[in-house]
C-alpha positions in Angstrom: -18.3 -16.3 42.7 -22.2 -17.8 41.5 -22.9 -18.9 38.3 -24.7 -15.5 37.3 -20.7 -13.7 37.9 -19.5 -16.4 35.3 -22.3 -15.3 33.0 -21.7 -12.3 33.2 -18.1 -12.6 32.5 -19.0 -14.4 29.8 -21.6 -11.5 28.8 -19.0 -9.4 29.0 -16.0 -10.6 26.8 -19.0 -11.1 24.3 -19.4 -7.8 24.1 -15.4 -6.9 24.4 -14.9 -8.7 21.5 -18.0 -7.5 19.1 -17.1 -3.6 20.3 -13.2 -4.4 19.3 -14.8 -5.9 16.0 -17.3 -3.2 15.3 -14.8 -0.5 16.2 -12.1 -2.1 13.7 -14.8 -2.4 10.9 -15.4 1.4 11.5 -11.9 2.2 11.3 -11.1 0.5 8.5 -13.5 1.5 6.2 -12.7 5.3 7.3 -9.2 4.4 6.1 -10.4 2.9 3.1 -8.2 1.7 0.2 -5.4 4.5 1.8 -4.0 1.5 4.0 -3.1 -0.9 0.5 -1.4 1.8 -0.9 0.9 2.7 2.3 1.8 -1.2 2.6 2.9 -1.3 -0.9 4.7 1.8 -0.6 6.4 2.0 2.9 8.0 -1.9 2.8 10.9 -1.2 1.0 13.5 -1.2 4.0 12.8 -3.0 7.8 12.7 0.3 9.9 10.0 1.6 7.0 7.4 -1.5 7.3 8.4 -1.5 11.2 6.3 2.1 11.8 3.7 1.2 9.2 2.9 -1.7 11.3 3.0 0.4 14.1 0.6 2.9 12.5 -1.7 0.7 10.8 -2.5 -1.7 13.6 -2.7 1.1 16.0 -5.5 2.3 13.4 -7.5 -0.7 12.3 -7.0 -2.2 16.3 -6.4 -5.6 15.3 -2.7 -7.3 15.0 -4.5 -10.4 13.6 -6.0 -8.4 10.7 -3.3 -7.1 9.9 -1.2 -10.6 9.4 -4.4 -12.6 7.7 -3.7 -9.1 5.2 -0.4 -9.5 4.7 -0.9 -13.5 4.0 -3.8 -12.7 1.2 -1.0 -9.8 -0.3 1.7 -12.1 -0.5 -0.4 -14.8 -2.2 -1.6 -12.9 -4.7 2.0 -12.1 -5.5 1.1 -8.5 -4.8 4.0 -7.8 -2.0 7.2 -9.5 -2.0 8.2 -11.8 1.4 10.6 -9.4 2.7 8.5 -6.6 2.7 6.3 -8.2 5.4 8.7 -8.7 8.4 9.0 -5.3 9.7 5.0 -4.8 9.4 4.7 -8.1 11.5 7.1 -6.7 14.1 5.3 -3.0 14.3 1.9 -4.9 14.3 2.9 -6.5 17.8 4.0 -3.0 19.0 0.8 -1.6 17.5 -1.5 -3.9 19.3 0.0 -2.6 22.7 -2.7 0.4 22.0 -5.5 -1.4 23.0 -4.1 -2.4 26.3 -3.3 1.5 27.5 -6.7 1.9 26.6 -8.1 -0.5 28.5 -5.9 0.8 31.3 -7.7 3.5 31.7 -10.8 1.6 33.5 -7.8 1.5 36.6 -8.3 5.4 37.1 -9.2 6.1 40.5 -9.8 9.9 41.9 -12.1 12.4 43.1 -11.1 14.6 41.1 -13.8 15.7 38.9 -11.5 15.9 35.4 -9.6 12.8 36.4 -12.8 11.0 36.8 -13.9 12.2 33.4 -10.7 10.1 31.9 -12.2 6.9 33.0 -14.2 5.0 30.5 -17.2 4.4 32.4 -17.8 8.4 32.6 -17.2 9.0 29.1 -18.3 6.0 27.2 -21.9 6.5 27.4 -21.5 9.9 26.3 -19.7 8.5 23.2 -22.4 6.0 22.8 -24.6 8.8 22.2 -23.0 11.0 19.6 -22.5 7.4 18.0 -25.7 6.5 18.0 -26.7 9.8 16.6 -24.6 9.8 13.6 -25.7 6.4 12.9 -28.9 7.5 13.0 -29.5 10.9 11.5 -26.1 10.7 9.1 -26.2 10.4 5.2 -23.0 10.6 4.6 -20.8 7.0 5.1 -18.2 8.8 6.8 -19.8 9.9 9.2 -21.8 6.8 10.1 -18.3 5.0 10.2 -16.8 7.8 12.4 -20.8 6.6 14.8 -20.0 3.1 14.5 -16.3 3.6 16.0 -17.6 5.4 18.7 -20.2 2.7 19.8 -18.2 0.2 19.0 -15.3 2.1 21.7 -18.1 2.1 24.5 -19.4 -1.4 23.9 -15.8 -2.8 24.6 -15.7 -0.4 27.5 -19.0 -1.8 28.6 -17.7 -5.6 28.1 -14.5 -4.6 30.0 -16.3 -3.3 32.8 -18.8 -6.4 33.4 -16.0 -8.4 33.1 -14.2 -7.0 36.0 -17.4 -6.8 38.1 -17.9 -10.4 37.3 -14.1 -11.5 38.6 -14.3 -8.6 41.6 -15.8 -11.5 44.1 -12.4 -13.7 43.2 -10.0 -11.5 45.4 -12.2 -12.8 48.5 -12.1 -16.5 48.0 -9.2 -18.4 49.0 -9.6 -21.2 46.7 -9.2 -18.5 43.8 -5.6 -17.1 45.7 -4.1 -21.0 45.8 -5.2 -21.5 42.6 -3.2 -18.8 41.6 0.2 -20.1 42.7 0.1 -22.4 39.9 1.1 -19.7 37.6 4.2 -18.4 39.9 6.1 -21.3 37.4 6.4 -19.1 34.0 6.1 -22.2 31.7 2.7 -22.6 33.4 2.1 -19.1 32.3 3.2 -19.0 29.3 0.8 -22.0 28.1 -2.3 -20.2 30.1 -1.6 -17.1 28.0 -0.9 -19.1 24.5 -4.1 -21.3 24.9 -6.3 -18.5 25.9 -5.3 -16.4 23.1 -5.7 -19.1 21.0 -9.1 -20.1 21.9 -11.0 -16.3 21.3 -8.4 -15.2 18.4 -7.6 -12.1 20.0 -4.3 -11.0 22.0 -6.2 -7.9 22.8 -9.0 -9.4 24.6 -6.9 -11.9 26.0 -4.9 -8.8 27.4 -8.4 -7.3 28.3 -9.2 -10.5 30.9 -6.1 -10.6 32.3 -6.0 -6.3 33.2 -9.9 -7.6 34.4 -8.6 -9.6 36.5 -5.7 -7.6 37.9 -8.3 -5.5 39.4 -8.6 -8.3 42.0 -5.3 -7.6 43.8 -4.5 -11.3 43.1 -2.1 -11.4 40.5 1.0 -10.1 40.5 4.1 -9.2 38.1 5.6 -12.7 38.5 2.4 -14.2 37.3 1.3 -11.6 34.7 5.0 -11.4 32.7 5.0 -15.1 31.4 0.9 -14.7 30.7 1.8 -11.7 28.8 4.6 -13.6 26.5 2.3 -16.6 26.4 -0.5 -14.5 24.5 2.1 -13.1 21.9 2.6 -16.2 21.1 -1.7 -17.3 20.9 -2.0 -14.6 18.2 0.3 -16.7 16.0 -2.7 -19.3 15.7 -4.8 -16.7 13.5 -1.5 -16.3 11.0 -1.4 -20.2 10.7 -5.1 -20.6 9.9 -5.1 -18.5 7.7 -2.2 -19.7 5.7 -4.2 -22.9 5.2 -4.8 -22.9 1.2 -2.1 -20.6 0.3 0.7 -20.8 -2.0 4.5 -21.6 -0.5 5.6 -17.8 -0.1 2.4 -17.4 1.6 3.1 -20.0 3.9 6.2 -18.3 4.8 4.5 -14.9 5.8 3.1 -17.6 9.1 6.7 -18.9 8.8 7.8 -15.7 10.1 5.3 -14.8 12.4 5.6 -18.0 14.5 9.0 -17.4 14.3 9.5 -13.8 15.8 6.5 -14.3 18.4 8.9 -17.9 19.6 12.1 -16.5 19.4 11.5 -13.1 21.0 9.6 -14.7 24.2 12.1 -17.0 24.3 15.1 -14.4 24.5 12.8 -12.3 26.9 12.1 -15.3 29.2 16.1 -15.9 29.2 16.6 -12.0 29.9 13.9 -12.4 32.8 15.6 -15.4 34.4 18.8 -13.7 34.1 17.5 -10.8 35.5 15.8 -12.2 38.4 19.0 -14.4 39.1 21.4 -11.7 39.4 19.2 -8.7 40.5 16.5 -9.1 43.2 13.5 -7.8 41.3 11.6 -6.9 44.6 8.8 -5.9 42.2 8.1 -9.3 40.8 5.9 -10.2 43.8 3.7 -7.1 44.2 0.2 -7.2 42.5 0.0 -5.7 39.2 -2.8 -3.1 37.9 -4.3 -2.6 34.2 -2.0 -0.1 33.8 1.0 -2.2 35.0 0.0 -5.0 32.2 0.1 -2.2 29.8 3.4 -1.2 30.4 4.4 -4.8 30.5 2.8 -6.0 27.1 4.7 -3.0 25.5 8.5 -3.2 27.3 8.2 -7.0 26.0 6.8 -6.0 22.4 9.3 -3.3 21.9 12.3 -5.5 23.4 11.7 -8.3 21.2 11.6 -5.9 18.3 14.4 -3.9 19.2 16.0 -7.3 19.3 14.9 -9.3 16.3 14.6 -6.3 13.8 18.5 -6.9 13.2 18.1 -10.1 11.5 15.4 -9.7 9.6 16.7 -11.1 6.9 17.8 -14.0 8.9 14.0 -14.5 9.5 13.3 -14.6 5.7 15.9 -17.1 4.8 14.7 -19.3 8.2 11.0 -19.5 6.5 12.7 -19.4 3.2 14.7 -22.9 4.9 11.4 -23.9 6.3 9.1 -24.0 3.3 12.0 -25.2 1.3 9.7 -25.5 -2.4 9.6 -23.1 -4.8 6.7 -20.6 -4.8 4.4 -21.1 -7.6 4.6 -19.1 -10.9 1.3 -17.8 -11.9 -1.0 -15.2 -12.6 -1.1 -13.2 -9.4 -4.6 -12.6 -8.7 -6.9 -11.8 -5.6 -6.8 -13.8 -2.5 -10.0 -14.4 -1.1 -8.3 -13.5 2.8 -8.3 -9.8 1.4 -12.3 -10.3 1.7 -12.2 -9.8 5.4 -10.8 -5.9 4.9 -13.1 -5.0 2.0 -11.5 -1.8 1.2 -8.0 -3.2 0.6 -9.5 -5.9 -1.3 -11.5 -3.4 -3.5 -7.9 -1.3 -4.1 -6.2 -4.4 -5.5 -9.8 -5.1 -7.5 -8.6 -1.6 -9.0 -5.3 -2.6 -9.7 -5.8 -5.2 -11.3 -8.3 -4.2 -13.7 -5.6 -1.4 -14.7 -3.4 -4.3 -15.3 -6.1 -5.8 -17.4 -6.8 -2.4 -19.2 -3.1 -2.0 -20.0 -3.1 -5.5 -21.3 -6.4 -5.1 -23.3 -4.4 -1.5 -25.0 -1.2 -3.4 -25.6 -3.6 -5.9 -27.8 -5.4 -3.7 -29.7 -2.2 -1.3 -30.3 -0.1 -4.6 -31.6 -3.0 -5.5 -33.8 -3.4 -2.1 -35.8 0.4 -2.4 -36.3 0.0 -5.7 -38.0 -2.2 -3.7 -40.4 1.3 -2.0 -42.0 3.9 -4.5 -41.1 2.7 -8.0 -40.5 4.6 -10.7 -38.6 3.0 -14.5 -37.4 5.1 -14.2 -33.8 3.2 -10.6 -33.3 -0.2 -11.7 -34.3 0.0 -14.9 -32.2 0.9 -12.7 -29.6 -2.4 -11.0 -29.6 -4.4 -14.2 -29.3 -2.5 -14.6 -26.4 -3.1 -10.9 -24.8 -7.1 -11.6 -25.5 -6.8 -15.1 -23.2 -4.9 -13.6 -20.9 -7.6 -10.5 -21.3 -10.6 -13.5 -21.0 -9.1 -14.9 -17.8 -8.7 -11.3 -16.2 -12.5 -10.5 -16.9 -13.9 -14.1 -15.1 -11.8 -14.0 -12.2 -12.2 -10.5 -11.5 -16.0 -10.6 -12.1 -16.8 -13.5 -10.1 -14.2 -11.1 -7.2 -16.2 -8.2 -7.6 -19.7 -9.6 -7.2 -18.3 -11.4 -4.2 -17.3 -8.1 -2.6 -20.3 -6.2 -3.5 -22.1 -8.2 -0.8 -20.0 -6.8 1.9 -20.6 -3.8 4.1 -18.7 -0.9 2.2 -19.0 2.5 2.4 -20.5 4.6 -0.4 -17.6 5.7 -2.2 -16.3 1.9 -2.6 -19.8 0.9 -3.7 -19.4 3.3 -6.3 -15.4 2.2 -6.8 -17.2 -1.2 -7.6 -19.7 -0.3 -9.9 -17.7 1.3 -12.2 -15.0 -1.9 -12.5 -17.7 -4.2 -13.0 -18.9 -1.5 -15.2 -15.5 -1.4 -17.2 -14.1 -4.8 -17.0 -16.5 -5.9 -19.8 -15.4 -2.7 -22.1 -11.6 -3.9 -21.9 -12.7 -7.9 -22.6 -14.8 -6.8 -25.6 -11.8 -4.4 -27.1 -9.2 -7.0 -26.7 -12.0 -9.3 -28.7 -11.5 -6.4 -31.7 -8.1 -6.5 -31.3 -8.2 -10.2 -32.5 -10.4 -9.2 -35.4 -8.3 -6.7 -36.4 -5.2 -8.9 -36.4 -7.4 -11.7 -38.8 -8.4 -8.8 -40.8 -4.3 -8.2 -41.1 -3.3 -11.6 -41.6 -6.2 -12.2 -44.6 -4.6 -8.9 -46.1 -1.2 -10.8 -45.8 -2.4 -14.2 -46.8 -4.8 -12.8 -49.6 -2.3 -10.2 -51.0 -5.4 -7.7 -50.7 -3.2 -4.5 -51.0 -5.2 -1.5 -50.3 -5.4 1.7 -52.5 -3.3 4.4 -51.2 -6.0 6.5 -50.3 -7.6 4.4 -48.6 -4.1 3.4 -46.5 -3.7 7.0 -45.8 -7.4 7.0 -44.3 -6.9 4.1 -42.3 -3.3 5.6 -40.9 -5.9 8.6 -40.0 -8.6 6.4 -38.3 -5.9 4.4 -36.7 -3.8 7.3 -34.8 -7.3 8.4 -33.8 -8.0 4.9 -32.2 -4.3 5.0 -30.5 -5.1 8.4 -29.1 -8.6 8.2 -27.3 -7.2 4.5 -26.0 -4.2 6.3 -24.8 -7.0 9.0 -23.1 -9.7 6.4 -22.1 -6.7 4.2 -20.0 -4.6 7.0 -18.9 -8.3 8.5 -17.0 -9.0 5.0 -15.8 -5.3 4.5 -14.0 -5.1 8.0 -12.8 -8.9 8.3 -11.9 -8.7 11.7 -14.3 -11.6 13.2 -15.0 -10.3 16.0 -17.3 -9.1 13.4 -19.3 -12.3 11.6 -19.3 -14.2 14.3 -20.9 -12.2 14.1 -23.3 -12.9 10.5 -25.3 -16.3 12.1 -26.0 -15.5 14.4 -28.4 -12.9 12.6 -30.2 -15.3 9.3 -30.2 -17.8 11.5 -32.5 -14.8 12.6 -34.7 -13.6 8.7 -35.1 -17.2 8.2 -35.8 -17.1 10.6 -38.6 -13.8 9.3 -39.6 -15.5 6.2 -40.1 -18.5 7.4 -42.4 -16.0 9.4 -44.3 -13.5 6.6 -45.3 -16.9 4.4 -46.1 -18.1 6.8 -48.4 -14.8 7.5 -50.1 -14.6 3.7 -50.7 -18.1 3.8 -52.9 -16.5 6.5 -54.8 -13.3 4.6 -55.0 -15.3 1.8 -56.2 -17.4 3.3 -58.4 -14.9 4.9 -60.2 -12.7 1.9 -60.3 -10.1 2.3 -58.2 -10.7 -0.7 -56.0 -12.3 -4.0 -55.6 -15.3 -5.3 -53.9 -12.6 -7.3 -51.7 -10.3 -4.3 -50.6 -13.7 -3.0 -49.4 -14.5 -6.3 -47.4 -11.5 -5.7 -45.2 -11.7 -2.1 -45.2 -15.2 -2.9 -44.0 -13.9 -4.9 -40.6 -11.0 -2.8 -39.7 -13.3 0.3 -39.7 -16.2 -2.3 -38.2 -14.2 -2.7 -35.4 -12.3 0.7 -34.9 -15.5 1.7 -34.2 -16.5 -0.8 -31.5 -13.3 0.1 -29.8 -13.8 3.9 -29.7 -17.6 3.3 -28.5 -16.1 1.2 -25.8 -13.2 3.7 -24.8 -16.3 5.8 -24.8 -18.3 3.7 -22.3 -15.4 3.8 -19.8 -14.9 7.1 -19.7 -18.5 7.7 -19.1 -19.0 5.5 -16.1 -16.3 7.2 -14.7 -18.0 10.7 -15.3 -21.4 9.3 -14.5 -20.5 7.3 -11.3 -18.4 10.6 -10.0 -21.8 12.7 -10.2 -23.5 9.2 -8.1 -25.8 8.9 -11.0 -25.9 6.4 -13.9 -27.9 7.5 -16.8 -25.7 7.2 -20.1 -28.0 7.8 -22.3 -29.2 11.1 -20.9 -25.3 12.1 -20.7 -24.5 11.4 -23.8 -27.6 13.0 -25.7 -26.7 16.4 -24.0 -23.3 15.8 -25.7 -24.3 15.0 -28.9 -26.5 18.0 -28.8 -23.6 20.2 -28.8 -24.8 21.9 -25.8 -21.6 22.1 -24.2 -18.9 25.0 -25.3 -15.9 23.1 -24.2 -17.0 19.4 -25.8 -17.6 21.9 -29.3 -13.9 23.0 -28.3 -12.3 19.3 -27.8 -14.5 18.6 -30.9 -13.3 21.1 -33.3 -10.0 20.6 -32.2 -10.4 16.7 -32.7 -11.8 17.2 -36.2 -9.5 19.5 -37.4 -6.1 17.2 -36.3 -7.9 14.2 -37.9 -9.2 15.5 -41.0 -9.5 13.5 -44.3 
């Protein structure tokens, strides 16, 4: 073996690794946001977040990703600890995938079909449609669905140079002594560890050693402890990325390191046992990629079957380890969930649903301070609008962050339309404070409205509550139905609004009220109609960014026009439940 076979070993695991990378990106942005919801849904019981981890790593083809995911989640207090041990457990069982892939580069026949089932025949045909799609595809989807399939035959590629590169070792003698090293397991099991470590992938660690196979030279014996060693490796990624983190965070890494050690130690106790009472004949023969496949998952699903039991033994052992209390704060994004974009973006959307529910509550607290004023309820809304402030910056700054990554087109336009919206909900939690002044001068001042005018502003003010209720409710449930709706009544409000006005001149002109009464009146109706236009912009970014245009103004004339039967419908209607 030359220099030129260690390059292109080298060559080779180079491309291994950026075809398992590329192929991942691919898959996960197919998935899209789809995978944050299942987590959050499926972890309510062991056996449940066992076959999601299964699933999803099997899917995104990374068992790393999958843990630095669960870290970020847990940190932004979006999943609870316990909901993370049976994901951790399918992950390693998940991550056995790749392997009986890469198992199939062992194939060897002269049958036609058979030969067809080994990579080198049909990744270059892959390559091809990939490259095609990529190519000559508008649609995201199908340039994700391209860049899986060239990602596929790159690894495929990489896997094949790298057992070309290691096919000279089975000749050299120096290579066979060397090899004896590694008939002591703990030897093994440190090779494995350290060389998982080093290139932050079990998978391609898995991937040399199945390469290597190929030379005849290794053999169960050797390959078993290797195998337990690079479980172990794949831990490194979960405690770098814990790095920063608050304490229950820390635990998710607590836990990982925890199975990985305990489960290759009961293995390598079952293994010495084993070989101690029964002759395992099979131990010395040389092992194939497809015998290290079969290997990686009897020792991933035995230590699962094993340590699933106590799983909540593994909770209260990280629970023991990391001993402080975790933090109580606002739960917001982790900046780990940047490295799977589409997760990120779901818990973006979250969020700012949070936020919108929090900006409502505000503005629905202040209009009832209008009829029954109390200090505890108005403080309360100065509080909401801070709390309202700190969701808009954070979030922002998030969003712009994650723009800059590579997302397909329907999470660009996901994007768009929060940063769109997070401004609308900061600015009507803003009138919400006004209103509540505007309530507590009306207190302070004794300004008592006429009872007219009350009865007007009990109109305008159940108008207000309903196209909030609308404008949030299409937000949360991405409704468009509903968001066709705000438009109509946001022209009635606005005619509620010159009504009341005018009715106050005549009021005042006839005596009835005072320039001061029509001060406040002024504000409250001021801002009631800041908050409708604003419930108004949401709904039309919504509308707007569905149709993957963005021309409000253009929208919103046609509207005004009357143009459309069923807005002249919702409008009438509107009009007539909200008449003064």
């Amino acid at each position: 073996m030359d220099i030129f076979s260690f390059i292109t070993l080298f060559g080779g695991l180079a491309l291994f690794l950026y075809g398992m990378n590329l192929m991942s990106q691919g898959l996960e942005k197919l998935a899209g946001g789809k995978l944050e919801g299942i987590l959050k849904k499926m972890t309510s019981n062991p056996v449940k977040s066992l076959f999601l981890g299964i699933g999803i790593t099997a899917v995104i083809q990374s068992s790393s990703a999958v843990t630095v995911m669960l870290v970020g989640l847990v940190n932004s207090g979006i999943m609870q600890l316990s909901g993370t041990v049976g994901v951790i457990m399918g992950s390693n069982i998940g991550t056995t995938v790749t392997a009986w892939i890469l198992s199939l580069v062992g194939i060897e026949s002269d049958n036609v079909w058979v030969r067809l089932l080994k990579p080198e025949s049909f990744s270059p045909i892959l390559a091809l449609i990939g490259i095609i799609l990529m190519m000559s595809s508008k649609t995201s989807k199908k340039k994700d669905i391209g860049s899986i399939m060239i990602g596929f035959a790159i690894l495929m590629y990489g896997m094949d140079f790298m057992s070309d590169s290691v096919s000279p070792l089975a000749d050299m003698p120096e290579f066979t002594s060397m090899l004896t090293a590694f008939t002591n397991p703990l030897l093994g099991i440190v090779t494995g560890l350290v060389l998982t470590a080093v290139i932050q992938s079990s998978s391609a660690s898995v991937g040399i050693l199945q390469a290597l196979s190929l030379t005849g030279g290794i053999s169960y014996g050797m390959a078993i402890p290797i195998i337990m060693g690079q479980n172990i490796g794949t831990c490194v990624t979960a405690l770098i990325s814990s790095i920063g983190v608050n304490k229950n965070a820390k635990r998710v890494a607590v836990i990982h390191i925890a199975f990985n050690l305990l489960g290759t130690a009961v293995c390598l106790l079952l293994y010495f046992v084993l070989h101690f009472v029964v002759d395992l004949t099979f131990i010395e023969q040389a092992i194939n990629p497809v015998g290290v496949a079969v290997v990686h998952s009897i020792f991933n699903i035995t230590t699962t079957v094993l340590l699933l039991p106590f799983s909540r033994q593994l909770v209260k052992l990280a629970e023991g380890t990391i001993k402080t209390e975790p933090e109580k704060e606002i739960a917001f994004l982790d900046e780990r969930l940047l490295k799977t974009p589409s997760i990120a973006l779901q818990e973006c959307n979250h969020i700012t649903t949070d936020m919108a529910y929090v900006s409502k509550r505000s503005m629905m607290d202040a209009m009832d301070l209008l009829f029954s004023y109390n200090d505890k309820k108005a403080s309360g809304v100065k509080d909401l609008e801070g709390e309202v402030d700190i969701y808009e910056d954070r979030l922002g700054s998030y969003l712009v962050k994650l723009s800059g990554y590579d997302l397909s087109d329907t999470d660009s336009k996901q994007i768009s339309k929060l940063l769109h919206t997070i401004g609308d909900f900061e600015r009507i939690s803003d009138h919400a404070v006004n209103v509540m002044e505007a309530a507590k001068e009306i207190e302070e001042k004794k300004v008592s409205l006429s009872p007219e005018g009350l009865e007007e502003i009990k109109v305008a003010t159940a108008a207000i509550r309903e196209i909030m209720e609308i404008a949030i409710k299409a937000f949360d449930e991405n409704d468009l139905e509903q968001a066709y709706r705000v438009e109509p009544l946001e022209q009635v409000v606005d005619g509620i609004i010159e009504t009341i006005k005018l009715n106050h001149i005549n009021r005042l002109q006839k005596g009835k009220c005072t320039i001061q009464q029509g001060f406040v009146l002024s504000d409250i109706l001021t801002n009631y109609e800041r908050v409708s236009d604003h419930c108004s912009n949401i709904a039309v970014a919504m509308i707007e960014l569905s149709k993957s245009a963005f021309d409000t103004h253009e929208y919103l004339d046609k509207l005004k026009a009357m143009d459309d039967p069923a807005f002249r419908k919702m409008f009438t209607e509107y009009k007539q439940k909200y008449a003064i």
